[in-house]
N, C-alpha and C positions, 0 to 999 in steps of 0.2 A: 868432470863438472859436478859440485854439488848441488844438493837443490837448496832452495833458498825455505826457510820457514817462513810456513803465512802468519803473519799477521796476524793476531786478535782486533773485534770489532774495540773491545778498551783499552787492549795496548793503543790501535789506530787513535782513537780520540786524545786518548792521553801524550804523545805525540806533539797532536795536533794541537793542545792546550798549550804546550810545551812552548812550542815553537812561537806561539802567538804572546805569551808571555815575555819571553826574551824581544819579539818586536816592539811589543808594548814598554818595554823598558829601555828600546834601541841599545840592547846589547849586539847588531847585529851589522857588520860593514857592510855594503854595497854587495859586494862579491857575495858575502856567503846570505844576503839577504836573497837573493835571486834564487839561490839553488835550495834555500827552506820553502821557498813560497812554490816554487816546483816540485818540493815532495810534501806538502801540505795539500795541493791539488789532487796528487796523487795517492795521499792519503782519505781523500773525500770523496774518490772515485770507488776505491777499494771499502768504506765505509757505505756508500750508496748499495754496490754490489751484494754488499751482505744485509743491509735491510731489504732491499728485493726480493733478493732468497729466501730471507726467515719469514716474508710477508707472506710467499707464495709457498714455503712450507706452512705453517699456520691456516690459512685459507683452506689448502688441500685437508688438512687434520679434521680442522670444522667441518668442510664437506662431507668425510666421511664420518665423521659424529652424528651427523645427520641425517645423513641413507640409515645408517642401523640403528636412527629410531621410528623410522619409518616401518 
C-alpha cells in the first residue's frame, strides 16, 4: 500500500476553483458532476482542517511571545 500525498492548503483551493469553473461552464454530465461536488466537499473539509491547525498553531506562537515578554 502506498501512501497517498497530502494535499496543499493551494493545491486544495486551486482544485476547488477548478472544479467550480468547469460547473460554471457546465462542462460537467450528471455522472461526473456528482463525484466533483463529492471531492469538492472533501476538499473543504481538508482545507478547514488546515486552517484550524495554522490557527491553533499561530495562537500557541503568540502565547508564547507573550510569556517571554513578561
Amino acid at each position: 500500500m502506498t501512501a497517498r500525498k497530502e494535499i496543499s492548503y493551494s493545491e486544495a483551493i486551486g482544485e476547488i476553483e477548478e472544479i467550480l469553473t468547469r460547473i460554471e461552464n457546465e462542462e460537467l454530465d450528471v455522472d461526473e458532476l456528482s463525484l466533483k461536488v463529492k471531492r469538492v466537499a472533501s476538499l473543504i473539509r481538508i482545507c478547514r482542517d488546515k486552517l484550524g491547525k495554522t490557527e491553533a498553531e499561530v495562537d500557541k506562537i503568540l502565547k508564547e511571545m507573550d510569556e517571554d515578554t513578561e
